[in-house]
N, C-alpha and C positions, 0 to 999 in steps of 0.2 A: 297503560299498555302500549301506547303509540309512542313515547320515549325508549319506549325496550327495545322497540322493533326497528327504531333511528339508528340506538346504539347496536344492532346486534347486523345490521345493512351497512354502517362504517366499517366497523370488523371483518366483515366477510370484504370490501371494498380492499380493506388495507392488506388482507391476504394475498389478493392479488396484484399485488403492483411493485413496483422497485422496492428491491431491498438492496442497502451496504452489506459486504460480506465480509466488506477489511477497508480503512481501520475498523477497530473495537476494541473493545474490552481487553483483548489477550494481543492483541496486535496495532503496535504503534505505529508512529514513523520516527524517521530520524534527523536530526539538522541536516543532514551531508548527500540523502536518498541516494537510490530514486526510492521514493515512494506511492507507492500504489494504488490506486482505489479499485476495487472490486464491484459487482454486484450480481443480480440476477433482475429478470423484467420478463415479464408475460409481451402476449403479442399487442393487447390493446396498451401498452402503456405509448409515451410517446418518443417517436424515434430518437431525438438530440436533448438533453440538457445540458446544462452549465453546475460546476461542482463549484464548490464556494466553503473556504474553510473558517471555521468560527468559534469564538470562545467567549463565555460569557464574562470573564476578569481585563477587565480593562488593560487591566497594569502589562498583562503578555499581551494585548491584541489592541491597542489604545488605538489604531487606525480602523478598528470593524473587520467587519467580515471582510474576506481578501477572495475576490475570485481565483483560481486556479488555473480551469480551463474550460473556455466557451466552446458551445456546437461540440458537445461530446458525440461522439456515433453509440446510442444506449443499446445496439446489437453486437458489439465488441465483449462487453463485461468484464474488462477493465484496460485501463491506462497507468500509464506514470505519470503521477501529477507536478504540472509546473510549480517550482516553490514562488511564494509571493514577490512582489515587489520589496525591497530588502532584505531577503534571502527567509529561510525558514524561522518562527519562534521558537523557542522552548518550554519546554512545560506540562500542565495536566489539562484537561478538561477541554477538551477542543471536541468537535464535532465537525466530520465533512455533510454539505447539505448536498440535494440534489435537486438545483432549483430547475424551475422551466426555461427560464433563460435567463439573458443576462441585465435584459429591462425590468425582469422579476423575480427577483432573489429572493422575496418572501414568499413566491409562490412553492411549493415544497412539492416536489414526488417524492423524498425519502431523506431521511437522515441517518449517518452513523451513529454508534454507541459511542461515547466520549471514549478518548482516547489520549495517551502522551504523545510527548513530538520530546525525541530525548538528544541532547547530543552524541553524537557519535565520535567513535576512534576511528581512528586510521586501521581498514582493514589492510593496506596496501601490506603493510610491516609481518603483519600473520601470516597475508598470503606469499611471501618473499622468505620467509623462516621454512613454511610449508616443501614449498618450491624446493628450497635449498636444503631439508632432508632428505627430499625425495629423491631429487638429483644424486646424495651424494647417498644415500638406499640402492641404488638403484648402479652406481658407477661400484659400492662394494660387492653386490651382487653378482653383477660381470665378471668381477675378477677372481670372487672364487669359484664361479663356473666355469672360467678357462683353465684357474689352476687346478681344479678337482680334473676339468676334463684333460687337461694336460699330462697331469697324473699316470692315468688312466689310458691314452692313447699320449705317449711322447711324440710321435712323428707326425702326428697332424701339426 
C-alpha cells in the first residue's frame, strides 16, 4: 500500500512542474534554426534552468550532452536556443533537458519528447521566388486597374 501511495505522490508531483511543449515528437529542429524550446511551469517550480541537449548514440553526440543556454528566465516559456559548440548535429533521437543548472545537469526539472534535428534548405531561395511573384502579381494588377479604369474614365 505504501509503494502505491510513493508512486501515485510522484505523479501528482510530476503534474505539476515543467513541462517541454516543443521540441517533440511532431516538432524538430533544424541544422540552420533558430530553434526553439518551449515550455509551461507552475509558480512553485524554479525561477532559472539551464537546457542541455542530449542524445543517447554516441556516434551523433560523441561529445555528450551540449549545454545550450545557462540562467534560462523559466517565466518567459520559451527561447531560441543557442546551437552547440560546433554548430548543430543531425539526426533522431535527441532530447532537450531542463536541468537546474549548469553545476547539475543530471539534476532534471523536465525533459523533452525525443525529437530530430534535420538539415535544413535554404528558405532564403522560397522566400525570394515568393517575393518575386508577388511583386510581379501585384505590378500586373496595377496595370490592368489603370487600363480597365482608363477605359472607362479616358481623361483622368
Amino acid at each position: 500500500m505504501r509503494s502505491s501511495s510513493v508512486i501515485f505522490l510522484a505523479s501528482i508531483a510530476s503534474a505539476f512542474a515543467y513541462q517541454v511543449t516543443a521540441p517533440g515528437d511532431t516538432q524538430g529542429w533544424t541544422t540552420s534554426g533558430p530553434n526553439y524550446l518551449t515550455w509551461v511551469r507552475v509558480d512553485t517550480d524554479p525561477l532559472n534552468f539551464t537546457a542541455v541537449l542530449t542524445n543517447q548514440n554516441q556516434a551523433i553526440m560523441p561529445q555528450g550532452p551540449q549545454v545550450l543556454n545557462a540562467l534560462v528566465d523559466g517565466t518567459t516559456g520559451s527561447i531560441v536556443c543557442n546551437p552547440p559548440s560546433g554548430g548543430w548535429p543531425q539526426g533522431s533521437g535527441f532530447r532537450v533537458n531542463l536541468a537546474a543548472d549548469a553545476e547539475h545537469l543530471n539534476t532534471l526539472l523536465a525533459q523533452s519528447n525525443q525529437f530530430n534535428i534535420n538539415s535544413s534548405t535554404s528558405s532564403t531561395s522560397s522566400t525570394s521566388k515568393t517575393a518575386t511573384i508577388s511583386t510581379a502579381n501585384s505590378d500586373l494588377c496595377c496595370s490592368i486597374y489603370h487600363q480597365l479604369r482608363h477605359q472607362h474614365h479616358p481623361h483622368q
